[in-house]
C-alpha positions in Angstrom: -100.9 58.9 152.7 -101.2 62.4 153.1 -99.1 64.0 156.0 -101.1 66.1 158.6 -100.5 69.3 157.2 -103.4 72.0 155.9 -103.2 69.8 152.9 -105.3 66.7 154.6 -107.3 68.8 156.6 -108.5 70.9 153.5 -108.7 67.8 151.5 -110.7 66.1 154.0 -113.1 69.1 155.6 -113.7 69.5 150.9 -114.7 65.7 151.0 -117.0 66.1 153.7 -118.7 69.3 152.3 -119.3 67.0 149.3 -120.8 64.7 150.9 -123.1 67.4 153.0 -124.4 69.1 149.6 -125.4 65.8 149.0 -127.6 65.9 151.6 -128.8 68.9 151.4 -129.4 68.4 147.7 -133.4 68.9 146.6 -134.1 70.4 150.4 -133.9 74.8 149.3 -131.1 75.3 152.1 -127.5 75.9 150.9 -124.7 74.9 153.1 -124.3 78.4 155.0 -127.7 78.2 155.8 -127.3 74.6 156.9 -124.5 75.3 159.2 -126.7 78.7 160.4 -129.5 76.6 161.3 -127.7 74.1 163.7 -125.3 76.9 165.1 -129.1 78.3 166.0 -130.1 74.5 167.6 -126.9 75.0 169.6 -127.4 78.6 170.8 -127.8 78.8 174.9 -129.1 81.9 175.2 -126.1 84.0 176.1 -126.0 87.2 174.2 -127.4 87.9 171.2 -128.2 84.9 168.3 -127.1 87.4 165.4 -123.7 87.9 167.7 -123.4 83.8 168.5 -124.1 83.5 164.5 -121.9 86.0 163.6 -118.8 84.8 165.3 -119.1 81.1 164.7 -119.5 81.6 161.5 -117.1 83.7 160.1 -118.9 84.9 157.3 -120.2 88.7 156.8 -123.6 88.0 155.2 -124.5 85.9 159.0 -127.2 88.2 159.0 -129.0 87.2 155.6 -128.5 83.8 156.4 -130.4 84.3 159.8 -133.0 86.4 158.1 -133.4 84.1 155.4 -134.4 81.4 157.9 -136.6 83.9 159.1 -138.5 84.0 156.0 -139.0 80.5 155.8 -140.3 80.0 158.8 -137.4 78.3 160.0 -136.5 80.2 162.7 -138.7 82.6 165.0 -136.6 85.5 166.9 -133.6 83.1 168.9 -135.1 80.1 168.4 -135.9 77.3 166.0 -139.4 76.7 165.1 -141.0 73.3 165.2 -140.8 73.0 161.4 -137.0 74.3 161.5 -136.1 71.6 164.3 -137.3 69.0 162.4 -135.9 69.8 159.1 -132.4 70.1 161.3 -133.2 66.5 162.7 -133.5 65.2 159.4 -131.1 66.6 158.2 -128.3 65.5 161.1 -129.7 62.0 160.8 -129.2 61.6 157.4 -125.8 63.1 157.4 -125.0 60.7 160.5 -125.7 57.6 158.8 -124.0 58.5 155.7 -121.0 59.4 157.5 -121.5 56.8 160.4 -119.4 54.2 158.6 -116.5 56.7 157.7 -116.0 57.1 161.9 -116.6 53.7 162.9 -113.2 52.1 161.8 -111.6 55.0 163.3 -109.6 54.0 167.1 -111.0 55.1 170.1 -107.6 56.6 170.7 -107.0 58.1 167.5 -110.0 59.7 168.1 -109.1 61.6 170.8 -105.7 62.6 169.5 -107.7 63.6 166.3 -109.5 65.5 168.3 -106.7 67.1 170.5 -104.9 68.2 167.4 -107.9 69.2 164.9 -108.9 71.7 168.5 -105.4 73.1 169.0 -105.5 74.0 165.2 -108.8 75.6 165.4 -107.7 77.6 168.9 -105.0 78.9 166.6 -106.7 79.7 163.1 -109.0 81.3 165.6 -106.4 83.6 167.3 -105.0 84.2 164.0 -108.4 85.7 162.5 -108.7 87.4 165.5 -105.3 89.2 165.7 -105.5 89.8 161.5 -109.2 91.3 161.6 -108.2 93.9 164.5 
């Protein structure tokens, strides 16, 4: 067993990404794109998308990725089109019932310290970028 230390969680977010490409595998979209397009599905409004993009992403080329969507007709100004919303649906659906049995054996309550601890780490790492970037 690895001990929760950056070790599991890079081990584990790398086994998941694996598992993501393939899904995505045969659909045109890489995995930035893939993770552009549902941070767009998730977007309330507030601000600017490019901005919402931008800083959820951590990545400087947010704005090709959002462009690129563009171009395929993915996207149209802040929102998804109706071709981009399904291709998201399919996508989460697929990636939900391959990974459906991977959470099901997991404790309600290790869920939610899971949860608890995988948040505080992001807060941090976020803080961290934060304070290194200004």
């Amino acid at each position: 067993m690895i001990p929760f230390t950056p070790q599991l969680i890079g081990q584990t977010e790398k086994a998941l990404h694996a598992l993501l490409l393939t899904v995505l595998a045969g659909r045109d979209l890489s995995e930035r794109e893939w993770v552009t397009l549902r941070l767009v599905s998730q977007h309330d409004g507030a601000g600017t998308l490019d901005a919402f993009v931008a800083e959820r992403l951590h990545d400087p080329e947010a704005g090709r990725f959002l462009a690129t969507l563009r171009d395929r007709g993915l996207l149209d100004g802040a929102a998804l089109t109706p071709s981009g919303t399904t291709l998201s649906a399919e996508i989460g659906e697929e990636i939900a019932a391959l990974t459906g049995p991977v959470w099901s054996g997991i404790d309600e309550n290790d869920v939610e310290a899971a949860a608890r601890a995988l948040n505080h780490i992001l807060g941090g790492t976020l803080a961290l970028l934060r304070t290194t970037r200004a």
